[in-house]
Structure formats: structure tokens, C-alpha cells
C-alpha positions, -999 to 999 in steps of 0.1 A, spaced: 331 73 -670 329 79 -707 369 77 -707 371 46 -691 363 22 -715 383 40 -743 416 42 -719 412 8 -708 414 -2 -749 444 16 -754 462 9 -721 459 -32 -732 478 -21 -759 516 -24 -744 503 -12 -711 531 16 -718 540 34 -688 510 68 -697 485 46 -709 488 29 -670 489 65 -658 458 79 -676 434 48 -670 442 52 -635 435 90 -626 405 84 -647 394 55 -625 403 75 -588 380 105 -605 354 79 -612 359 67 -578 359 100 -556 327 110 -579 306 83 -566 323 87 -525 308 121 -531 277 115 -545 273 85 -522 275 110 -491 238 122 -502 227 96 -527 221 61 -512 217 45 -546 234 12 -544 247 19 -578 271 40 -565 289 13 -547 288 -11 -575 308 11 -599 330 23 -572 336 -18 -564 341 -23 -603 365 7 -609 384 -4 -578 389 -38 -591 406 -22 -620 429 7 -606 441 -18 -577 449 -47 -602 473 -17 -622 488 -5 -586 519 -27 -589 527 -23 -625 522 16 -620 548 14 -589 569 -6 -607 571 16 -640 575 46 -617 608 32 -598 621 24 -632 619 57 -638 633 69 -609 660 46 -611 670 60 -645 672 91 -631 693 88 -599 717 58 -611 748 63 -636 751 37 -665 777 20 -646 758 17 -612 758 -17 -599 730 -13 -577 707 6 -605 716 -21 -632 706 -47 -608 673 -31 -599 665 -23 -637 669 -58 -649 652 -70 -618 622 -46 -625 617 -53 -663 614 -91 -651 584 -78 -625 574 -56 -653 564 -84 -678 547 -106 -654 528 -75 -634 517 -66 -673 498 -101 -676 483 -102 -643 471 -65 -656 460 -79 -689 439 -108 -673 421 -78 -654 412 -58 -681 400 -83 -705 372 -93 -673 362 -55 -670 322 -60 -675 320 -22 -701 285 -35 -705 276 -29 -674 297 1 -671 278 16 -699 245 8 -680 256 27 -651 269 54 -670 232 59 -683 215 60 -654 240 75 -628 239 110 -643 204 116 -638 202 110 -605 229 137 -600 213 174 -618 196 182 -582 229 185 -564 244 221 -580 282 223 -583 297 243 -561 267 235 -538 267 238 -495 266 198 -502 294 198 -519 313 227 -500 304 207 -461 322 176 -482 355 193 -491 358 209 -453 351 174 -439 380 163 -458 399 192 -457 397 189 -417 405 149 -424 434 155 -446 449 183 -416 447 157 -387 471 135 -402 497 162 -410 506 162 -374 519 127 -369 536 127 -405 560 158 -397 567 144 -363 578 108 -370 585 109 -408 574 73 -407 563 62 -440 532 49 -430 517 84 -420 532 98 -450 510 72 -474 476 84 -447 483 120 -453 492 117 -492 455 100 -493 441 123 -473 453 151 -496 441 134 -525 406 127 -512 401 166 -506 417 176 -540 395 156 -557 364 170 -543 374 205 -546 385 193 -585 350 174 -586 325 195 -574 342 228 -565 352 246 -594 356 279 -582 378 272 -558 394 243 -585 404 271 -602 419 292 -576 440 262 -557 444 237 -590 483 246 -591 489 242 -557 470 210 -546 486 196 -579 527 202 -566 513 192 -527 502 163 -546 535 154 -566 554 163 -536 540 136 -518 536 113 -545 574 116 -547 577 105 -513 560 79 -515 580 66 -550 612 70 -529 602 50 -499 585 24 -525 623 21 -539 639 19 -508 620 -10 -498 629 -26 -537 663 -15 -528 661 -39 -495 643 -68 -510 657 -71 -548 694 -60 -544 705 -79 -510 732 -94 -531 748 -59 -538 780 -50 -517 768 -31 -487 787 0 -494 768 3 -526 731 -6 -511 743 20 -483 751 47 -509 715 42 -525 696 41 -495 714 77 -484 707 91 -520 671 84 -515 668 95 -482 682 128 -492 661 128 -521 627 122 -497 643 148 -466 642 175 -498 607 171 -507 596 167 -466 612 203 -459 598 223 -491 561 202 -481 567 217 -444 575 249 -454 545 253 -475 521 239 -452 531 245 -415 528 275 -396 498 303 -396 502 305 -430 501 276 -448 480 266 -469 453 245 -448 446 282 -439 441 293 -470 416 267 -478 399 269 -446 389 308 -452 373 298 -485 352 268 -466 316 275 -449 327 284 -409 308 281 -373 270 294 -382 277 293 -417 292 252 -415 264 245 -396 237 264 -423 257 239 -450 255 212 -437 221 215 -429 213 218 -468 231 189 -471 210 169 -446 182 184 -468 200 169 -500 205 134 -485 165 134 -474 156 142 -505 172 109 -523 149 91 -497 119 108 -487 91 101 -509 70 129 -498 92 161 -494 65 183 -492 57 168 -461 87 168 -443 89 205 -452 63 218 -436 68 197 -405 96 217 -401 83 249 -408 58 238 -381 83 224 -358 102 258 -361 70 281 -357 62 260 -323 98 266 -315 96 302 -320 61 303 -303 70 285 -270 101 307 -268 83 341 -269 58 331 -242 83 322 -220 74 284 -218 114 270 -233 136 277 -201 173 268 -202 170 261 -240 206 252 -256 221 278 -280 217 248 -313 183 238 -298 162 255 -331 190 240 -356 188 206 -339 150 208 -339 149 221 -375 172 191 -389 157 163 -371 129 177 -388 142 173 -422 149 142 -421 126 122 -398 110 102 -427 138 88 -444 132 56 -426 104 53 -446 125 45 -480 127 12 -469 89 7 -462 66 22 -433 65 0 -405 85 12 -379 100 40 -404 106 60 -372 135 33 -359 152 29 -392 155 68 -397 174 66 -360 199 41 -373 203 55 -405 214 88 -392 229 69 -368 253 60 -397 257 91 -409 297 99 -411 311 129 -394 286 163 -402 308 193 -404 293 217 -378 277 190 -360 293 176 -327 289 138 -327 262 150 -298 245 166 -317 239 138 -345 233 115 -318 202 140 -302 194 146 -339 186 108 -347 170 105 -310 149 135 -315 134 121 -355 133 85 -340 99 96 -313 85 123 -335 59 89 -333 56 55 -318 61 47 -283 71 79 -257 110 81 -246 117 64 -216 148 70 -192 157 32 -204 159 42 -237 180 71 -228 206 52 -209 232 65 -232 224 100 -235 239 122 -205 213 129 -178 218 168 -190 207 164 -221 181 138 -219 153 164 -210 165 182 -243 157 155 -265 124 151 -254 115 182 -255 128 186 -288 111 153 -296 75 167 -278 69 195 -301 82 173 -337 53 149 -328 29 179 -324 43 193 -355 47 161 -378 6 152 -365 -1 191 -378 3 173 -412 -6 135 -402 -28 140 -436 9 146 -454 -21 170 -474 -11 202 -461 -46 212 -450 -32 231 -419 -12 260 -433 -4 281 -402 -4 286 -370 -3 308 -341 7 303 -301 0 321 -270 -8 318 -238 -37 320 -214 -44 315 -177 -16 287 -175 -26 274 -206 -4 271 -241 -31 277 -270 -19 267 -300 -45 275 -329 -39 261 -364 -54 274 -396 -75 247 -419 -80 225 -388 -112 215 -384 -124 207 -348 -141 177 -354 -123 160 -374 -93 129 -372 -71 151 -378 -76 173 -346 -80 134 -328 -45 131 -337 -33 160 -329 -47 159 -295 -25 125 -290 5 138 -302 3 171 -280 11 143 -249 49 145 -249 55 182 -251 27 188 -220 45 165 -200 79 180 -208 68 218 -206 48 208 -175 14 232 -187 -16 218 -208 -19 225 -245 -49 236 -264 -52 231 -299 -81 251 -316 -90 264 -349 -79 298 -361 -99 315 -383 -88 336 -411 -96 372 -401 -81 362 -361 -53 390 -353 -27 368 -334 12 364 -330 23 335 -352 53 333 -329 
């Protein structure tokens, strides 16, 4: 962001071919900064000077294309080649009116602002470690993003899927380059040819089409000679991309074994549900040991036999809906619990995470309060799964009323069971008191789910029982 402003000075001097360049890989690294931040960082200021250094790279995108062909033409056409002559003069025309359209842009670039936002934007970013599970759940989400459009490239060659998989590539390079620097380090070289190699595709199929459109009044053997000296040029650069990245040893691989997997992807991405709670939830301290509790109820239900036909991901799923189930509250209290289900809701693609499971996790944080889940709410959630959820749901109520205080007076707590009874005994409860009041509402839902009663009581210090 500091480099902005002083590129953007000298590129409106000339607007020379590497001033261009430079302003413009400067911007995209402004640009995929905020898309990662903004993955855990709702501040609206992200968008803003994502929208502002947009405005800026796109208005240079047709002077940078056009500079590039120039360049290209130079290098494939002799001196005496009608059809490069033609496209030279024909490109220095677009040239110097694609320069003044890019003047007009950078003269209305608001720095002030920019400056403002370069101020305040780094603070918000020291909690979020380089090289973080945040940050290492981001590159495998694009990573796995990047992959699924190598398919349909390959197969039809069609320039289109070409431009979707040169992006893609580009989107994960910059967050390993970003906020990955070990593995920067490591793959730096090779994302940087991938990148070339497809940036050269894409310069040859931008000349074709300037081939098409600017030199129809060429003879036809000549347009016909160009258009098979490009394609060659392009074929050359597919096969040595294929060869590097097809097969069980391509590169995708490589990058893959470096990148958080099953248990492990699921742990990261966890941390980085944490992270994105964290920009919201005003009382983390809170949501923290709601979890804890959530888990220890978990745990405790399990061990007494009381969970049948739990789901392998049930703890995890419990664990992260309890992690985030204020973030609703950002946006003000009333009916906090609704707003958390949308906004999770939103929540793109979680690597680890079936869209399922992001779907139960929002259900489950949306009635840890408020009215009980009904089958009409539920319409949308297979029959199989619906039980899950409220279950799940039923002991994050009981746990999030454990601290309805958000003052952390109950510090532990300790299940068993008794003559068809689940006792569940918590430690700095008081028995008369409206915190116990609470408690005794909230234990409703997991009763009815579990199908036994539940008892909440005190447990006193010196009391020799199984936590879980």
C-alpha cells in the first residue's frame, strides 16, 4: 500500500510499458491482501480499498494488453511483415488514446484516502500470524479452486478456461506469496514460470483476436500464416504446462502434501473459524468457555452411555458452532442468535467442512437460545440429520446458560449418572440463584432429545467425581 502512491506518480509519467507493469502487481498484491484478510476480518474497509485499487488496475488492463502485444509482435514479426507492421501502427494509435483514458484514472485516485486506510488497516491485522492455520485453510481452499479448473482447460483448450485457470493460479500464488512464506520460499520459482506460462497464453490468444479484428484488410494468406505462428507459439507453452502439472506428480501434488489434510484440515480450519469470531465477538472469553463447556458435556454424555449413534464430526461440529455462536451479536443483541445463522450461512467454502456440515454448524449456533427447533424449521435439513442438530443444539444451550452471566462464575463441571437420571454438577453454581433459574430452562432441549431428565446441582470443591 505504501508503493502505491509512489508507482502511481511515476507511472503518469509516460505510462512507459514497466511503470504500467509495476503499479499493477502492486495493486493485485494490495488486492489479494485484503480477499485474505477479508476471509476473517469483516471490516468494511477491506472492501473499500479493494474497490479503489480495482478501479485503478482495471482502468490500466487495456493499455497493459496492448503494450504486451506490441511486444510480442516485435518479437514474432520480421521488419518486412505486412501483417506485424499493420498491427504495430494500429497498436501505437490504441496506445495513445488507452494512455489518456489511463491518465484521467490516475489523476481521480483519492491517495488521501488511501493513506487513511493504510493507517488503520495494519493494526487490525498483528492477531492473524503469518504462516498461520488461517492463512494455511486459505491457500488449500484455493489451491483445491485453482485444480478444478485445470480439468476443463487441458480438455477443450478453449481460451476461456485458460483465462479461469490462469486466475485461479494466480489467486493461490498470491496467498502462498502473501501469507505463506515458508512455503513462498520453497515454490516462489515455480508458481512464478506456471504463472508466465499462462500469462503467455493468454498474450497469444489476446493477439489472435487483434490479429482478427485490426488486420481484416491483410491478404488471407498472410492473416493465415500469423494465426498458425501463434497457435504454435500457444500449443508450446500448453504441452510444457501439461507436462509439469498433470499426472501423480505434478505439482498440485506437491503443494497439497505441504497443506493441512483430513483431521489436520479440519483442526485449521477450525482456528480459523476462531480467527473470524474473534473480529466480531465482543466477549471472547465467553464464547470460550462455552465451548469448553459444550465439549465437557459432550465428553460427559458419551462416557455414560446417554449419545447413541453419534456421527464421527459430531464433537468438532459441536465445538465450532460453539465458537462462533455470538457473532451475530456484532451487529447488536436482539435476535443475535438469527444473524449468526445467516452469517455463517455466508460463509464461503471451509476446507475440511462438507457444505453439510456448515449448514448443521449455523443450525446448531442459531438455537443455542430463542425459540426450540421445530420440524418446520428443519424442512431443509435431511430427516437423518435433523435429530443431530438438535441434539447438538440441546447441550450448546445448556452450555452457553452455564455462563448466561458471560462472568465465568461456573468454572467446571462434572456428569454422571444415577437411577435414570443425567446429574450434571457445576462448580461456583449457586442453587438459589438466577443463574441456576436459567440453567434449569435451558436443560429443556437436550432432555427431550436424550429422552432422560437432567439434574443440575452444585459441586463442591473437595467432591471426587469424573469430569467426563
Amino acid at each position: 500500500m505504501l508503493e502505491v502512491p509512489v508507482l502511481i506518480a511515476r507511472a503518469g509519467d509516460g505510462l512507459a510499458n514497466k511503470s504500467v507493469h509495476d503499479l499493477r502487481v502492486a495493486l493485485r498484491r494490495c488486492r489479494s491482501m485484503a480477499d485474505g484478510f477479508r476471509t476473517v476480518d469483516p471490516d468494511k474497509r477491506w472492501k473499500k480499498m479493494r474497490r479503489l485499487a480495482t478501479s485503478v488496475f482495471d482502468s490500466l488492463g487495456a493499455l497493459r494488453d496492448c503494450q504486451v502485444m506490441m511486444e510480442w509482435v516485435e518479437k514474432l514479426g520480421g521488419v518486412d511483415d505486412p501483417v506485424g507492421r499493420d498491427l504495430l501502427d494500429r497498436l501505437r494509435q490504441q496506445e495513445s488514446e488507452l494512455k489518456q483514458e489511463a491518465e484521467n484514472s490516475l489523476k481521480n485516485f483519492d491517495g488521501k484516502q488511501w493513506q487513511v486506510w493504510n493507517r488503520a488497516l495494519p493494526l487490525r491485522v498483528r492477531r492473524l500470524p503469518l504462516g498461520s492455520e488461517t492463512f494455511q485453510t486459505l491457500a488449500l481452499e484455493k489451491l483445491n479452486a485453482a485444480r478444478k479448473l485445470q480439468a476443463p482447460a487441458l480438455k477443450t483448450l478453449a481460451v476461456p478456461a485458460f483465462h479461469r485457470l490462469r486466475i485461479g493460479l494466480k489467486k493461490f500464488r498470491y496467498v502462498v506469496e502473501n501469507f505463506l512464506p515458508q512455503q513462498h520460499q520453497e515454490w516462489k520459482d515455480e508458481l512464478k514460470q506456471l504463472q508466465d506460462m499462462l500469462g503467455e497464453i493468454h498474450d497469444l490468444d489476446v493477439l489472435s483476436d487483434a490479429v482478427l479484428q485490426l488486420c481484416a484488410t491483410q491478404p488471407v494468406d498472410e492473416r493465415k500464416r500469423w494465426e498458425k505462428i501463434l497457435h504454435a507459439e500457444r500449443e508450446a507453452r500448453i504441452e510444457r504446462y501439461r507436462e509439469r502439472m498433470s499426472g501423480s506428480g505434478s505439482l498440485w501434488t506437491v503443494w497439497r502434501s505441504a497443506l493441512p489434510r483430513g483431521e489436520a484440515a479440519r483442526q485449521a480450519s477450525l482456528k480459523r473459524l476462531q480467527a473470524w469470531s474473534s473480529y466480531l465477538d465482543a466477549d471472547l472469553q465467553h464464547s470460550r468457555r462455552v465451548a469448553r463447556f459444550a465439549v465437557w458435556i459432550y465428553d460427559g454424555l458419551s462416557r455414560i452411555g446417554v449419545l447413541k449413534g453419534a456421527q464421527r464430526n459430531d464433537r468438532e461440529l459441536l465445538r465450532a458452532a460453539a465458537v462462533i455462536h455470538e457473532v451475530g451479536r456484532a451487529d447488536g443483541d436482539k435476535n443475535h442468535h438469527k444473524r449468526t445463522e445467516s452469517m455463517v450461512g455466508r460463509l464461503d467454502h471451509v476446507a475440511g467442512w462438507t457444505p453439510g456440515d456448515m449448514k448443521a454448524m449455523a443450525r446448531i449456533a442459531r438455537y443455542h437460545r430463542g425459540a426450540l427447533p421445530q420440524s418446520t424449521k428443519l424442512g431443509d435439513v435431511p430427516s437423518d440429520q435433523r435429530n443431530r442438530i438438535t441434539l447438538l443444539a440441546g447441550i450448546l444451550r445448556l452450555a452457553n446458560a452455564l455462563d448466561d452471566d458471560h462472568d465465568g462464575a461456573v468454572r467446571r463441571i462434572a456428569i454422571n449418572r444415577s437411577e435414570g437420571f443425567v446429574i450434571l454438577r457445576a462448580e461456583g453454581l449457586q442453587a438459589q440463584s438466577a443463574l441456576a433459574e436459567k440453567i434449569a430452562a435451558a436443560r429443556h432441549l437436550l432432555e427431550v432429545t436424550c429422552g432422560l431428565p437432567i439434574l443440575v446441582r452444585p459441586l463442591t470443591k473437595g467432591r471426587k467425581t469424573q469430569k467426563r
